[in-house]
PAZAPA-4460 file (N, C-alpha, C; in steps of 0.05 Angstrom, whole numbers, plus 32768, in hexadecimal, padded with zeros to 4 digits):
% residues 199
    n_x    n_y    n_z   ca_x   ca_y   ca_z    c_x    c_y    c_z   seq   type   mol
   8052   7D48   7AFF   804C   7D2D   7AF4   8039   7D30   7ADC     1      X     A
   803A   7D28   7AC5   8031   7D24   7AAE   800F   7D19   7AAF     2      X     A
   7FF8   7D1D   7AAD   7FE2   7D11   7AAF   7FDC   7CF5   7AAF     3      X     A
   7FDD   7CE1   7ABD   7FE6   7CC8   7AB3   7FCE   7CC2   7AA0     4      X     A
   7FB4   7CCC   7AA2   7FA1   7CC0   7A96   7F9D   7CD4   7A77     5      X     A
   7FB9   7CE0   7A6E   7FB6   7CEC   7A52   7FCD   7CCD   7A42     6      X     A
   7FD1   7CBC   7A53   7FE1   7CA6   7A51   7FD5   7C99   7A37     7      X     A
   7FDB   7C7F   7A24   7FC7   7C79   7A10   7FB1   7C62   7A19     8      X     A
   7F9F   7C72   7A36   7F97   7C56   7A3C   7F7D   7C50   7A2B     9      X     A
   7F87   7C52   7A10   7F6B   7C44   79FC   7F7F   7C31   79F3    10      X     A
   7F92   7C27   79FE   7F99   7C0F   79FC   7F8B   7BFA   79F7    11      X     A
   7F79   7BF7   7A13   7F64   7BEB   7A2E   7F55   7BDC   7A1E    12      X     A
   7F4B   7BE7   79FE   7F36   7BEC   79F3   7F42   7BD0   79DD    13      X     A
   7F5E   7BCC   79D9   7F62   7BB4   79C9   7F6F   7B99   79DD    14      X     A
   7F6A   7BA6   79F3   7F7E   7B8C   79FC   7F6C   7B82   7A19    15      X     A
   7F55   7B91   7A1B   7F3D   7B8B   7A32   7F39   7B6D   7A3B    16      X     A
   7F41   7B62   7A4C   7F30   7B4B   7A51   7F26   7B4A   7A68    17      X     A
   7F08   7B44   7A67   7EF6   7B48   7A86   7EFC   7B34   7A9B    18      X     A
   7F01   7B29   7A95   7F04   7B18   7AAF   7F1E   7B07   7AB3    19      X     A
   7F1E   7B09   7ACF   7F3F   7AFA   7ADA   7F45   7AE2   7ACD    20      X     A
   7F57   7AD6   7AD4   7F62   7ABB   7AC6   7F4F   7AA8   7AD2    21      X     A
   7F4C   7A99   7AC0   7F39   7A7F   7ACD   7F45   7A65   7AD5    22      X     A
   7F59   7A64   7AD0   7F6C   7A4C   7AD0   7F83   7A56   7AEB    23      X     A
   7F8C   7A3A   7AF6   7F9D   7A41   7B10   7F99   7A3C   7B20    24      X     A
   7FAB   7A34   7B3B   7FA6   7A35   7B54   7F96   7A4E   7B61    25      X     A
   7FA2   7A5A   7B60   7F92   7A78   7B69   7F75   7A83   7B62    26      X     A
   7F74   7A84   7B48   7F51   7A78   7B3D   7F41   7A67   7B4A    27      X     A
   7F4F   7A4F   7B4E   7F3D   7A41   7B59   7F37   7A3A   7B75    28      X     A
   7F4E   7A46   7B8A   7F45   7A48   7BA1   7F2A   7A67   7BA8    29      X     A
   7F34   7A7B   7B9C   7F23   7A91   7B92   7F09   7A87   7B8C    30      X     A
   7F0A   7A7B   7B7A   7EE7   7A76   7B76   7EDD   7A5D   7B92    31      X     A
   7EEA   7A4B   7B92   7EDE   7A36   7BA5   7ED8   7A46   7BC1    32      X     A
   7EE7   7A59   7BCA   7EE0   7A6E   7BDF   7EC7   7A85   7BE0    33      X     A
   7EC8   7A83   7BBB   7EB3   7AAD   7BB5   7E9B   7A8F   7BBF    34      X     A
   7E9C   7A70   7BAD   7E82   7A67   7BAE   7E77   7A61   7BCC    35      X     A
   7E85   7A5E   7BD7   7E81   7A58   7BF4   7E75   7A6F   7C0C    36      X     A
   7E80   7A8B   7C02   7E77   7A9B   7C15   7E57   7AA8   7C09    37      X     A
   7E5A   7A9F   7BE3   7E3B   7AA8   7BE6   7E26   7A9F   7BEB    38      X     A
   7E38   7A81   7BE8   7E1D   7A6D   7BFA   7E12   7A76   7C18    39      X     A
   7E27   7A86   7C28   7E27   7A7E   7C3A   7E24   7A9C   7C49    40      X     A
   7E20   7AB0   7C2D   7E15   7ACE   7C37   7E2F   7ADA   7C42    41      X     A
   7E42   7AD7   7C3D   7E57   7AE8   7C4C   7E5F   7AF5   7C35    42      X     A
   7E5C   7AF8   7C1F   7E75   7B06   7C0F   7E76   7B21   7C10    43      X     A
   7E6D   7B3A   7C27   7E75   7B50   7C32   7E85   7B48   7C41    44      X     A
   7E87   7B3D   7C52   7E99   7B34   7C63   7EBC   7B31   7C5A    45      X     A
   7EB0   7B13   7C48   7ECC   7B0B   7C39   7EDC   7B28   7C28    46      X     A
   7EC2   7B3C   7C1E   7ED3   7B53   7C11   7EE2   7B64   7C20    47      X     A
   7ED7   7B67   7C2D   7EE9   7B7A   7C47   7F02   7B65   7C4F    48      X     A
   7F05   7B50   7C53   7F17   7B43   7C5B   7F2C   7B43   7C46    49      X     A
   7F26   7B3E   7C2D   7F38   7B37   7C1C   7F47   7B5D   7C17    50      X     A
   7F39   7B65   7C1E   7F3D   7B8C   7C1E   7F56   7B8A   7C2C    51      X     A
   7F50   7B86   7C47   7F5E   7B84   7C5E   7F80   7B78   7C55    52      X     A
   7F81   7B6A   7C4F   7F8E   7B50   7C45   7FA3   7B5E   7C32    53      X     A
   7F8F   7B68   7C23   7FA2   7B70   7C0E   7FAB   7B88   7C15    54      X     A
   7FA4   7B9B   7C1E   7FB6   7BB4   7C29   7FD2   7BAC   7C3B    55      X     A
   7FCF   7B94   7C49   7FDF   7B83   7C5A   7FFB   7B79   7C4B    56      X     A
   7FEC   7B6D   7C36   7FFE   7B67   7C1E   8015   7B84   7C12    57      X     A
   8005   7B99   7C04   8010   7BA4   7C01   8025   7BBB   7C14    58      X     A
   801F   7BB3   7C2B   802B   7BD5   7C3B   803F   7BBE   7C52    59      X     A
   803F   7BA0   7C54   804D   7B95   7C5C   8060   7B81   7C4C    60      X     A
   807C   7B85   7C54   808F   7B77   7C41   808F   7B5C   7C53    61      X     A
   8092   7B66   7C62   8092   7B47   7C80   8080   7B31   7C7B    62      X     A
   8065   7B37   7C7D   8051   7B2B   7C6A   8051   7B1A   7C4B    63      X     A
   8055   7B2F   7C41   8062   7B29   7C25   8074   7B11   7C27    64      X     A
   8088   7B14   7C38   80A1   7B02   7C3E   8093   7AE6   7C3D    65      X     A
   807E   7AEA   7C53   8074   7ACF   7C5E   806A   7ABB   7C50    66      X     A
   8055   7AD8   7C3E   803C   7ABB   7C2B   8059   7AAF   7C11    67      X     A
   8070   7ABE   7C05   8079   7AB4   7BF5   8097   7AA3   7BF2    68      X     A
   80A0   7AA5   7C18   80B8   7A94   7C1E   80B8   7A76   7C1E    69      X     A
   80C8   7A6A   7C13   80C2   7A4D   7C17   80D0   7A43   7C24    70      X     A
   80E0   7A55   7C43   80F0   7A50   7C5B   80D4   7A40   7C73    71      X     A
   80BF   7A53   7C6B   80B0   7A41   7C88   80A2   7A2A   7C8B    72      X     A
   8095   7A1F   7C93   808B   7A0B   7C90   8066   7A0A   7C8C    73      X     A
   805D   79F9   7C85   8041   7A02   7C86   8034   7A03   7CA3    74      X     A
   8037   79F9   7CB2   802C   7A00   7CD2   803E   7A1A   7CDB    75      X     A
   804F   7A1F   7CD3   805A   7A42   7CD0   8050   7A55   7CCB    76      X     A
   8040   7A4E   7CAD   803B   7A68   7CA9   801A   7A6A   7CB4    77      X     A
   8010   7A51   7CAF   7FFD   7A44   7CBB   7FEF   7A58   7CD1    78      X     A
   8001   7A5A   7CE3   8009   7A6B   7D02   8009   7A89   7D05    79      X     A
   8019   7A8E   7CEC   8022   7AA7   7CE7   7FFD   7ABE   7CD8    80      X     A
   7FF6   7AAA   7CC7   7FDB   7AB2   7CB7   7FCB   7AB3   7CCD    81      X     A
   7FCB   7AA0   7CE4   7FB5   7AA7   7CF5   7FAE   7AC2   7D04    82      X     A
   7FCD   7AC9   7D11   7FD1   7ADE   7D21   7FCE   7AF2   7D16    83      X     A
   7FCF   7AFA   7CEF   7FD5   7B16   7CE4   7FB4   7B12   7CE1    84      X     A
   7FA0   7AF7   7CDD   7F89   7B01   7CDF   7F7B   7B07   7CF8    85      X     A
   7F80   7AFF   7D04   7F79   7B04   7D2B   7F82   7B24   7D20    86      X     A
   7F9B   7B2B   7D1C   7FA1   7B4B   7D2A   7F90   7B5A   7D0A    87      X     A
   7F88   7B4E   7D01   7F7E   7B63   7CE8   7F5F   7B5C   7CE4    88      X     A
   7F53   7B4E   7CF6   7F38   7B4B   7CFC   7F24   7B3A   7CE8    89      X     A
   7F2F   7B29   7CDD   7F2A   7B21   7CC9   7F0D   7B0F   7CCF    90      X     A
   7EFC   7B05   7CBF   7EE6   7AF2   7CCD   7EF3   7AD7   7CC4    91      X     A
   7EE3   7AC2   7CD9   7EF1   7AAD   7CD9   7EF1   7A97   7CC9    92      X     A
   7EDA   7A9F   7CB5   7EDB   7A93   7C97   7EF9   7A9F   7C86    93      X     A
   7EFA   7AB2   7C83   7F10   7ABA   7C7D   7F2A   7AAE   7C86    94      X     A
   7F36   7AAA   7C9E   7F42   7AA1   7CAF   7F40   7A82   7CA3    95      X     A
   7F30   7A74   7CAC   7F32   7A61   7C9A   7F3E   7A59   7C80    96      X     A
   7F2F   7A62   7C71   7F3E   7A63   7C4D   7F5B   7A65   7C52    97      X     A
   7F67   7A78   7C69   7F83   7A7E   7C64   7F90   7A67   7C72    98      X     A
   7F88   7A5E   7C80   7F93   7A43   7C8F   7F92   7A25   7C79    99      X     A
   7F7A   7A25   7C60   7F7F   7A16   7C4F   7F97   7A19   7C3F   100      X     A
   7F99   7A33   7C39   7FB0   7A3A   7C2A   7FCC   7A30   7C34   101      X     A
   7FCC   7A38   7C4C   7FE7   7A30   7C5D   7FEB   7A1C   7C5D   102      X     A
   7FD2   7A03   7C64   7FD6   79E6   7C68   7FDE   79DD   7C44   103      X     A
   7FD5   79EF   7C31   7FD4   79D9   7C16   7FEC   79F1   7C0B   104      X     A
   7FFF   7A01   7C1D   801A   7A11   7C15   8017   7A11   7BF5   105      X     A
   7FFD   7A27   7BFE   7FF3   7A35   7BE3   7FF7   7A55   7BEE   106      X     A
   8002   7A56   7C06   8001   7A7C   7C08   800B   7A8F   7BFD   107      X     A
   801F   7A7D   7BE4   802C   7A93   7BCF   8019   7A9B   7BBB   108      X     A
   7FFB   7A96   7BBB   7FEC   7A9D   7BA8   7FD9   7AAF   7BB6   109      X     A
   7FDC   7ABB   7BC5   7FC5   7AC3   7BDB   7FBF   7AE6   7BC5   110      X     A
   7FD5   7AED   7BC0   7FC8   7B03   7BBC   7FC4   7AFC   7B9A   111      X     A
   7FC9   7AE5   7B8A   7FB8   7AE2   7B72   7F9D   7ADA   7B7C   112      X     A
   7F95   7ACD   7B8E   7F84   7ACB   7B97   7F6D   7ADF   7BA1   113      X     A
   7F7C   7AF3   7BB4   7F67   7B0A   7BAF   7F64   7B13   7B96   114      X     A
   7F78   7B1D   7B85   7F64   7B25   7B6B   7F59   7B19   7B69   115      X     A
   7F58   7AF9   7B59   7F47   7AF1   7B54   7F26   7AF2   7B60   116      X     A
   7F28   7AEB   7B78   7F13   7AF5   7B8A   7F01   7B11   7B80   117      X     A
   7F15   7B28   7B81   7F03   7B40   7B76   7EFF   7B41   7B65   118      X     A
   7F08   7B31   7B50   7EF9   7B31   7B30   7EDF   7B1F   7B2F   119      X     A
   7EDE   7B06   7B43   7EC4   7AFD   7B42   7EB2   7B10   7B50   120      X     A
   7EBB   7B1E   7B5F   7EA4   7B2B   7B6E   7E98   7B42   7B5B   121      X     A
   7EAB   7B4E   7B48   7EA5   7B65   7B35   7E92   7B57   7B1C   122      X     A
   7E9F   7B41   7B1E   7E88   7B2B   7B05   7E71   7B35   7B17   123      X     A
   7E6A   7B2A   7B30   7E49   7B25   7B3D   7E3E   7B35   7B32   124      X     A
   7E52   7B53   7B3B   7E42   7B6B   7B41   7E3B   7B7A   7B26   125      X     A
   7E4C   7B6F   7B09   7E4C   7B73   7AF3   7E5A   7B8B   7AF7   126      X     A
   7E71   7B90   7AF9   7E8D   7BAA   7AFE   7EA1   7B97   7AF3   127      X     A
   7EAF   7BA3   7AEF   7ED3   7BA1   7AE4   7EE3   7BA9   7AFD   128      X     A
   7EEE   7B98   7B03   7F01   7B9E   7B1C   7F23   7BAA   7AFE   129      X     A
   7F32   7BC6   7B0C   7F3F   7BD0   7AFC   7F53   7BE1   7B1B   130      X     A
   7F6D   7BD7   7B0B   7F86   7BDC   7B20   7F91   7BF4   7B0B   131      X     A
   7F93   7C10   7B21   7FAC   7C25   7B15   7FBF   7C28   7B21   132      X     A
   7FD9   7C26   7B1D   7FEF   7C24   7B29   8006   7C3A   7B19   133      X     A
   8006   7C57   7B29   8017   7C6C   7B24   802D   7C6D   7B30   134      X     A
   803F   7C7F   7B24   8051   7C87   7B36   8049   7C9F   7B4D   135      X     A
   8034   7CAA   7B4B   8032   7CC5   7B55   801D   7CBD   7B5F   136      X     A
   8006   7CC3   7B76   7FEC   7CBB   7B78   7FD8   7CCE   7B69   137      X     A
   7FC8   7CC0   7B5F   7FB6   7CC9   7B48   7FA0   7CE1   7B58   138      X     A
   7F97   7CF8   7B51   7F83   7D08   7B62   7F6D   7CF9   7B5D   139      X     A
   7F54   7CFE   7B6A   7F3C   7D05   7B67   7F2D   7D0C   7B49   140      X     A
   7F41   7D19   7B37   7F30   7D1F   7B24   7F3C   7D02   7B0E   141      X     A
   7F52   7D04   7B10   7F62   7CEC   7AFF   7F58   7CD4   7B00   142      X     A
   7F57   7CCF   7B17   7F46   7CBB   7B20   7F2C   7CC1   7B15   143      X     A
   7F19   7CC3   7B0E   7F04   7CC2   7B10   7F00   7CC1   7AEC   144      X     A
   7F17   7CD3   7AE0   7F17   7CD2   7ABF   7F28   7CBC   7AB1   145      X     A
   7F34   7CAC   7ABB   7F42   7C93   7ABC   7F28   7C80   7ABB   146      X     A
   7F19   7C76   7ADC   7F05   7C6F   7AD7   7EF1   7C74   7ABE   147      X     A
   7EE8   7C84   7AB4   7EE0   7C8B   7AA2   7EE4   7C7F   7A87   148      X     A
   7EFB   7C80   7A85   7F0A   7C7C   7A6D   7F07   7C5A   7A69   149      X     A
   7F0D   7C4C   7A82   7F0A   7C32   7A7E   7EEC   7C27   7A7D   150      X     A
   7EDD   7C31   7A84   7EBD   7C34   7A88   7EB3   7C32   7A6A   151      X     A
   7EC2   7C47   7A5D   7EB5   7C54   7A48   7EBA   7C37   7A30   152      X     A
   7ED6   7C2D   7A3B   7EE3   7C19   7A28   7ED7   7BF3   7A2B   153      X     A
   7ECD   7BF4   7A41   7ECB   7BDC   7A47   7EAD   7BDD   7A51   154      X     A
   7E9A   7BEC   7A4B   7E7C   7BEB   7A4F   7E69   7BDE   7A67   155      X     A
   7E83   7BE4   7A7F   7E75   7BE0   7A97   7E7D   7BF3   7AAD   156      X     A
   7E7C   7BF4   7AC8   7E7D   7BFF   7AE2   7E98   7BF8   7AE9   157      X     A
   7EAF   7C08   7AF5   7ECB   7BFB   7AF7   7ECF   7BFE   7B1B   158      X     A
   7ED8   7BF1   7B1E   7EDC   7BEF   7B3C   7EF6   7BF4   7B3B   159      X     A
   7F0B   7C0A   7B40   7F23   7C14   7B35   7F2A   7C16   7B4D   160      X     A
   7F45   7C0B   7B4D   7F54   7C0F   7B6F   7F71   7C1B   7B5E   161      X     A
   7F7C   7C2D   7B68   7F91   7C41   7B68   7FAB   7C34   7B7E   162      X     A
   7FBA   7C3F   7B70   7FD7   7C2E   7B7E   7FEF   7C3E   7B77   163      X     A
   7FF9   7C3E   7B82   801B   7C53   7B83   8033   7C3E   7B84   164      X     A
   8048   7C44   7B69   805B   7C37   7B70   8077   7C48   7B62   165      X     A
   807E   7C51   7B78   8092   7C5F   7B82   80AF   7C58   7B65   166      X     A
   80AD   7C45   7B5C   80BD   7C38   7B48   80B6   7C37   7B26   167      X     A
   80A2   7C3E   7B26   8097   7C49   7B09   80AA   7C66   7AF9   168      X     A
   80AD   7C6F   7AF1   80B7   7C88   7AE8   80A4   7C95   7AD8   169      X     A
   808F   7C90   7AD3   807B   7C9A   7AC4   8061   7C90   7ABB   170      X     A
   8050   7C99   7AB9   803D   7C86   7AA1   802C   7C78   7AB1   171      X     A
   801D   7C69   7AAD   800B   7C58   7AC2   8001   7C40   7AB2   172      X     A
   8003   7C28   7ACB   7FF8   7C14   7ABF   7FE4   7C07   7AD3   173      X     A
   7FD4   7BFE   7ABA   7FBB   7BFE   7AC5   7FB3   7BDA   7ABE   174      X     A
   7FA7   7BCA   7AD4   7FA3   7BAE   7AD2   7F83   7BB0   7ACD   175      X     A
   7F7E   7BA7   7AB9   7F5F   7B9A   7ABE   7F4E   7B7E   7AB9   176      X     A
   7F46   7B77   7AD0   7F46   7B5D   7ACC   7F6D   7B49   7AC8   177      X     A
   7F61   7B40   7ABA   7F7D   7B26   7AB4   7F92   7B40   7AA4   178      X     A
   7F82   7B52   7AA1   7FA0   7B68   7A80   7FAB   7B7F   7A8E   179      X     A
   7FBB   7B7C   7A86   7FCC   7B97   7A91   7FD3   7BA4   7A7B   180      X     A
   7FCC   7BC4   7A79   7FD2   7BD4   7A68   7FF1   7BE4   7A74   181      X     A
   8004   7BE7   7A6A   8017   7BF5   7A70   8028   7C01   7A6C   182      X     A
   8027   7C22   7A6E   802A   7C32   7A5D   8047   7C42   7A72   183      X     A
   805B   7C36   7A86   8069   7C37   7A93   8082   7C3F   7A84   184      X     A
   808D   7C5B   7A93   80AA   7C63   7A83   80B7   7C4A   7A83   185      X     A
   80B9   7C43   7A9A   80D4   7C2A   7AA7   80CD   7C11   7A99   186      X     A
   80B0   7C0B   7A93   80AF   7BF4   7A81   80B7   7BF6   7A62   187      X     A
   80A9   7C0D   7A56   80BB   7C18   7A42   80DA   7C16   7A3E   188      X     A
   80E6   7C1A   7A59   8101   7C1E   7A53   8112   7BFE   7A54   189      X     A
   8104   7BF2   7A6D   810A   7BD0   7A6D   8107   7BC9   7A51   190      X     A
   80F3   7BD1   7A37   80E8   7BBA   7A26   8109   7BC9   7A11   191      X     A
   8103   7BDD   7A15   8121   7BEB   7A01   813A   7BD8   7A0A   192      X     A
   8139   7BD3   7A1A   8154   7BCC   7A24   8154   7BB0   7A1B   193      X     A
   8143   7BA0   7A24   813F   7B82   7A1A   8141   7B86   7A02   194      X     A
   8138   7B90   79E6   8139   7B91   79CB   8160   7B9B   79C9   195      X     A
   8163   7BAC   79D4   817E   7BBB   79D1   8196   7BA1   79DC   196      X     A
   8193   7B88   79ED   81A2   7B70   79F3   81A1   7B60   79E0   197      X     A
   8186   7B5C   79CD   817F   7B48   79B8   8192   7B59   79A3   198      X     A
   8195   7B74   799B   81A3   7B7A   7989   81B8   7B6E   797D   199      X     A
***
């Protein structure tokens, strides 16, 4: 596999924007929740949960199914959110929030919602929350010169979470904040093809 981080990610450096979208459903259940748990001293708590949550998201399709089918009903999924937080130990502020969601069949936003969430929390902490998403998983050292690179570009602390997707053919793209830089064979090859239909 090719270095992903010899990739052009000085992209980063013209198209940077620090912070998530501010506008939206998902925004704004995100903040009305970050403001509530700091009132209320939990937001270790809520981070681990939304952690939780989102690994759930990604490594379950069943899940996935749930928050974005519009077969169930809201006391369905309602039901369903309780039990995956019962079996995934969630606290019961957490638990809560997801039961608003279900009642106001907003659960197709749950995981814009966690980002959003970790970008306010990287605001608090003054960090850049920053998504890498390879085809290959990135080492130890890549990782850490990637970080770097976006560090060096955007003049703060990056809170960098790494991601594998099996469907890339190359290259890596990287989200930060609201922007996605992406430097993906397969997207490359999608944008060729779209121009090559307009021909």
């Amino acid at each position: 596999m090719t270095d992903p981080t010899t990739e052009p990610i000085a992209a980063v450096q013209t198209v940077f924007s620090g912070s998530a979208k501010t506008s939206g459903p998902a925004f704004r259940y995100a903040q009305a929740f970050f403001d509530l748990i700091v009132e209320e001293n939990l937001l270790d708590s809520a981070e681990k949960d939304f952690g939780v949550i989102r690994r759930a998201i990604e490594t379950s399709s069943d899940f996935r199914d749930l928050l974005k089918s519009p077969v169930y009903s809201a006391d369905e999924k309602a039901a369903a959110v309780k039990a995956i937080g019962d079996k995934l130990d969630i606290s019961g502020r957490t638990k809560n929030f997801l039961a608003v969601l279900a009642a106001n069949r907003r659960l197709f936003v749950l995981d814009a919602v966690i980002e959003a969430f970790f970008s306010l929390l990287a605001d608090r902490r003054g960090e850049i929350s920053a998504e890498a998403i390879s085809a290959a998983p990135l080492n130890d050292d890549q990782t850490r010169r990637l970080r770097g690179e976006i560090e060096r570009y955007v003049g703060k602390a990056v809170n960098l979470k790494t991601k594998v997707d099996r469907e890339l053919l190359g290259g890596l793209v990287v989200k930060i904040g609201s922007t996605m830089v992406d430097s993906s064979l397969r997207s490359k090859l999608n944008r060729l093809k779209s121009k090559l239909k307009e021909a």
